[in-house]
C-alpha positions as CSV (number, residue, x, y, z in Angstrom):
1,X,78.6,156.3,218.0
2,X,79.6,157.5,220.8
3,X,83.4,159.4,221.9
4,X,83.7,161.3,225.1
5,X,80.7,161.2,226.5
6,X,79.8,163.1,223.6
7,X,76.7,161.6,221.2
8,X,77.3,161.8,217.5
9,X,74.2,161.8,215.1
10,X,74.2,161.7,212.0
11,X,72.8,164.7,210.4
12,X,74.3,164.9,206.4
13,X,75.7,161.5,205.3
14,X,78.7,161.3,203.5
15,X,77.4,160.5,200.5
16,X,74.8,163.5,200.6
17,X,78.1,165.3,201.1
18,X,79.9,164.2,197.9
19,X,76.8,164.6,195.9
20,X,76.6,168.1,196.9
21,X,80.3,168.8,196.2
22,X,80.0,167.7,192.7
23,X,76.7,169.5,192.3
24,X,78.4,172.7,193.5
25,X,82.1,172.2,191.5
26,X,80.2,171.8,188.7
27,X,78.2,174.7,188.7
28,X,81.5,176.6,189.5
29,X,82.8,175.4,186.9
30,X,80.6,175.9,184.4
31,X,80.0,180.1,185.3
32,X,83.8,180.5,185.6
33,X,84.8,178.7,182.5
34,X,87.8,180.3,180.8
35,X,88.8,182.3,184.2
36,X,91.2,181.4,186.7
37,X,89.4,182.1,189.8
38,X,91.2,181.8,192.9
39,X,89.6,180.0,196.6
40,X,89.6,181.4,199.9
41,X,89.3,178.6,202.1
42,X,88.7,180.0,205.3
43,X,90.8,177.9,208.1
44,X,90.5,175.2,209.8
45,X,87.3,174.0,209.2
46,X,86.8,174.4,205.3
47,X,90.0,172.9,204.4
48,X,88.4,169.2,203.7
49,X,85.3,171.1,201.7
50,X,88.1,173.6,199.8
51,X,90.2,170.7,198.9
52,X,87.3,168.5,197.5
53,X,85.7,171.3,195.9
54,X,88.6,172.0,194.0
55,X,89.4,168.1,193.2
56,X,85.8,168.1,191.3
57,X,86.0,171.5,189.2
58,X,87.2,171.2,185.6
59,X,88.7,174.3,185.4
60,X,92.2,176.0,186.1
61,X,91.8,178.3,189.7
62,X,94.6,179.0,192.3
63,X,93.9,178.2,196.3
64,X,94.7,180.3,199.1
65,X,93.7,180.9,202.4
66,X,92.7,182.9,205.5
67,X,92.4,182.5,209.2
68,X,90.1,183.9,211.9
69,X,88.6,182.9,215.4
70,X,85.4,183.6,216.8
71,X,84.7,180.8,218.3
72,X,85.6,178.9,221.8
73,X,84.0,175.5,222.3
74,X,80.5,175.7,221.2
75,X,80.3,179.7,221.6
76,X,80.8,182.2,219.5
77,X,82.7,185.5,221.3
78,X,80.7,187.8,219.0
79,X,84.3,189.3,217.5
80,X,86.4,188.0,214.7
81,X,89.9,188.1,214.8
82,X,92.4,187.7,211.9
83,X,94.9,185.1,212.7
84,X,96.5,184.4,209.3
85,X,95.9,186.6,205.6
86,X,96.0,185.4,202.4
87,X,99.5,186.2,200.6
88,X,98.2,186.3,197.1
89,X,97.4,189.2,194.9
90,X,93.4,189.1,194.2
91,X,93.5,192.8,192.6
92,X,91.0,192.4,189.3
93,X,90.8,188.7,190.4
94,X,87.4,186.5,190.6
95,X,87.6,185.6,194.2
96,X,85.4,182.7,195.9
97,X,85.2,182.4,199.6
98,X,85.2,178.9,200.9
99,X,83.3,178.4,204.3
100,X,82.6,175.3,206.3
101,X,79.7,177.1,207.9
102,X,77.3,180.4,208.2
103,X,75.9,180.5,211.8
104,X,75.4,184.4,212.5
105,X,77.4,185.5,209.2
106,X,79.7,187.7,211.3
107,X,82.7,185.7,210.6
108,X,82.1,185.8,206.3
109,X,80.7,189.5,206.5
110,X,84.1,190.3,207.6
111,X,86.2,187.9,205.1
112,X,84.0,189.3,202.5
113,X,84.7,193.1,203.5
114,X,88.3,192.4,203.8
115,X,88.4,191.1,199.9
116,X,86.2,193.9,198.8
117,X,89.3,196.2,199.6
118,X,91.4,194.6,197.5
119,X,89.6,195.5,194.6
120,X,88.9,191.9,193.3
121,X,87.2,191.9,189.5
122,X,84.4,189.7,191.7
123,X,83.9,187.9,195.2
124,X,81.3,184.8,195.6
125,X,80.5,182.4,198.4
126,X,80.6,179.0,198.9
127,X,79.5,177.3,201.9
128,X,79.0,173.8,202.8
129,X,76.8,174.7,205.6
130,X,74.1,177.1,206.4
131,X,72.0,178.3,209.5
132,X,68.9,180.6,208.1
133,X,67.4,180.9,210.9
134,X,70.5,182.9,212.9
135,X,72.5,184.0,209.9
136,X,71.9,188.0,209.9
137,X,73.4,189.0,206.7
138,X,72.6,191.9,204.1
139,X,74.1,190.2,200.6
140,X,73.0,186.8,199.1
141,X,75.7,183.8,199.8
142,X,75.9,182.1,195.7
143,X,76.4,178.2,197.1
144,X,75.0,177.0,199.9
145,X,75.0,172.9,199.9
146,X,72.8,171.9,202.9
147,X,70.7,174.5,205.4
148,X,70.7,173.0,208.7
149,X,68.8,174.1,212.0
150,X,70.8,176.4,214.8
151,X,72.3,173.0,216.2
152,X,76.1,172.4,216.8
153,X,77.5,170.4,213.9
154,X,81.0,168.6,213.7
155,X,83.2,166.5,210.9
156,X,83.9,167.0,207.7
157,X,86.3,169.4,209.0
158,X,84.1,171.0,211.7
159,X,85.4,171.0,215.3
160,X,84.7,171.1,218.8
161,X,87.8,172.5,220.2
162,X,89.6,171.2,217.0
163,X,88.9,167.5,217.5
164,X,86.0,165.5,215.5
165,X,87.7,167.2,212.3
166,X,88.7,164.1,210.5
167,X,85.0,162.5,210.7
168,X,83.5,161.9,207.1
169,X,79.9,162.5,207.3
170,X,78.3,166.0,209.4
171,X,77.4,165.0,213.0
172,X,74.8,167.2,215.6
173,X,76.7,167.3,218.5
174,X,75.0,166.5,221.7
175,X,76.2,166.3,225.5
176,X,74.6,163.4,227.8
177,X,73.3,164.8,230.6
178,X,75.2,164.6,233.7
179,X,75.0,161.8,236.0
């Protein structure tokens, strides 16, 4: 497949995807049942994962979301910046943090701070996508669905400079070389 001048291969089917989501919903489900927790999807790229995740779990739970950039094209600019805040109360709340993807961890050690101070009753993480071998962080993430090597990923709501988004399956990104 091939989009400009861009290759696209395949690197987590969307099947493999689904699978996962159910796996994970599930397994929310199950250690929140009787609570309400409420998800942080973290914009853009884990709005597809938030929405699906929440489409399989069988229990009541509220959505919100946040919004930071620390990335340009394939780069990250080693800062995060706040963009757009969650507007709801999670004061004595179980919060989980929905993320597309933990490269460094910079990015969810700061969403994770910024909950901390609202004095939720707990914070968890959820994310689709994990890097191990870059991801420098000092707490345990509770769902991770696939570990991938430090390659550049897009669709299933992962960009490159917000296109490739609406792609179904997860795709390593790679440049032909120049003519």
């Amino acid at each position: 497949m091939s989009i400009n001048k861009e290759k696209l291969i395949v690197l987590i089917s969307e099947n493999q995807i689904q699978e996962k989501v159910r796996e994970i919903a599930a397994d929310i489900s199950k250690k929140y049942d009787g609570d309400a927790p409420i998800l942080i999807g973290i914009l853009n790229g884990s709005f597809i994962f938030c929405a699906d995740l929440m489409r399989e779990m069988d229990i009541n739970c509220e959505i919100d979301f946040i919004k930071v950039s620390s990335y340009t094209g394939t780069q990250s600019v080693g800062t995060v910046k706040l963009r757009k805040d969650i507007s709801a109360d999670i004061t004595n709340r179980h919060v989980i943090i929905v993320e597309d993807i933990i490269d460094s961890g910079l990015t969810i050690k700061f969403i994770k701070d910024r909950m901390l101070e609202a004095g939720p009753k707990s914070v968890a993480i959820v994310t689709l996508l994990m890097k191990p071998d870059i991801a420098n962080l000092d707490f345990d993430i509770d769902w991770v669905g696939f570990e991938i090597p430090p390659e550049f990923v897009v669709g299933y709501g992962l960009d490159y400079d917000q296109l490739y988004r609406n792609l179904k399956a997860i795709y390593r990104l790679e440049a032909l070389e120049s003519e």
